[in-house]
Steps between C-alpha positions, in 0.01 A plus 500: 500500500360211332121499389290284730222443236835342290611372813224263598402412110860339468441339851194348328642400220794339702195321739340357156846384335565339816122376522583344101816289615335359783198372277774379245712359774196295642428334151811403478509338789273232339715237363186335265395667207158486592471642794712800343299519248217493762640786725550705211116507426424545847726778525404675154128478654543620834843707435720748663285803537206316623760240765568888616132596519463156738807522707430887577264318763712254648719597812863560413560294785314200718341176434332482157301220362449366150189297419512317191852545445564276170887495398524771743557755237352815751595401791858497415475841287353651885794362680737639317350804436479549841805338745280519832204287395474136619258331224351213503380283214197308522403241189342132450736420203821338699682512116428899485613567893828282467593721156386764707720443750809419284446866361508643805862327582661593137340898549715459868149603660482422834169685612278267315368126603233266345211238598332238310192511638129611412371850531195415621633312767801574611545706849843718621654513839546845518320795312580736175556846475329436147337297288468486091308299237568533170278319259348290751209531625286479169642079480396428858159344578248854523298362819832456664648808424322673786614299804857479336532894473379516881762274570771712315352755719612315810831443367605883503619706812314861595578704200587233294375534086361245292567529113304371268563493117266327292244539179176697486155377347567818279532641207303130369723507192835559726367212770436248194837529344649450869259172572586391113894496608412340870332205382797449235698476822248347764268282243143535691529539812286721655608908468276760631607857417360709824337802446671750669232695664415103631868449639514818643187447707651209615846652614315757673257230662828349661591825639781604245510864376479418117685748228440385075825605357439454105732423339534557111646315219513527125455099490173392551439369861308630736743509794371689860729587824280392812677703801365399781613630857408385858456789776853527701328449803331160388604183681646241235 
């Protein structure tokens, strides 16, 4: 009889491998340099394990929405790690959404659409089953953040689970390296790093059931899992 503690370590081994050749499979997928080179980064920062640690909380199936989506590097990792999920890409740059999209038809990954539009202002026609920011909400406006996440809130059926991944106001040394590599990318616009206890309160304001997953990394960021649920019997 085979060993089930063997058994499931080789099943997540084989889960991982086949987590690795998606992630290499989506780079490729870029046909500039730069936005390879680009994806890499993004992918060495926010890599396999912790894409696992985030996607344990989406639905394996349903409607799932991507905020923020850039080149549309996690939204197509989500669809094809899981078959039954209909994402959708949301992003102001047109140039990222169309590469996007032309990443989406080499990968053959039909589960997966995108929008050029604004976060902030766009509005869908039918609700989500989930919702996930990563590395947003620290670049939009602070004294808009509050009506936007009540929004969000309205955008999710009963049940439905919003997931938010973005940088703490702490440890101060791990928060300045993080705002040192932002405004290389952003110049100065404005970035506010929430404090969690701050965004929590606010989640919990809306009426979301808020879990802080932590989420630990030998490189020097300050990353924190926002889980937060709405009550199954809560009108969208």
């Amino acid at each position: 009889m085979e060993n089930p503690v063997t058994s499931n370590e080789t099943a997540a081994r084989g889960r991982s491998g086949e987590a690795r050749t998606i992630i290499r499979r989506i780079v490729a997928s870029y046909d500039d340099l730069v936005t390879r080179l680009y994806s890499t980064v993004r992918f060495t920062i926010l890599r396999q394990p912790f894409l696992e640690e985030i996607g344990q909380y989406l639905p394996a199936r349903g409607r799932v929405l991507d905020l923020g989506c850039g080149f549309g590097l996690f939204s197509l990792y989500y669809a094809a790690r899981a078959g039954g999920r209909r994402i959708t890409g949301i992003d102001l740059n047109a140039a990222r959404i169309e590469r996007a999209r032309e990443s989406a038809g080499k990968l053959g990954l039909s589960n997966v659409e995108y929008v050029v539009a604004d976060v902030l202002e766009w509005r869908p026609a039918e609700p989500f089953n989930a919702i996930y920011l990563l590395d947003v909400v620290h670049h939009l406006p602070a004294a808009e953040v509050p009506e936007f996440l009540e929004r969000l809130r309205s955008y999710l059926t009963p049940g439905g689970v919003l997931v938010l991944k973005d940088v703490a106001d702490r440890p101060r040394l791990k928060m300045l390296f993080t705002l040192l590599l932002d405004r290389l990318m952003v110049g100065f616009e404005p970035i506010r790093y929430w404090p969690p206890e701050e965004l929590i309160a606010l989640l919990a304001r809306l009426g979301f059931r808020v879990y802080r997953h932590r989420m630990t990394d030998f490189l020097p960021y300050p990353h924190i899992l926002y889980v937060a649920r709405l009550d199954p019997a809560e009108a969208a």
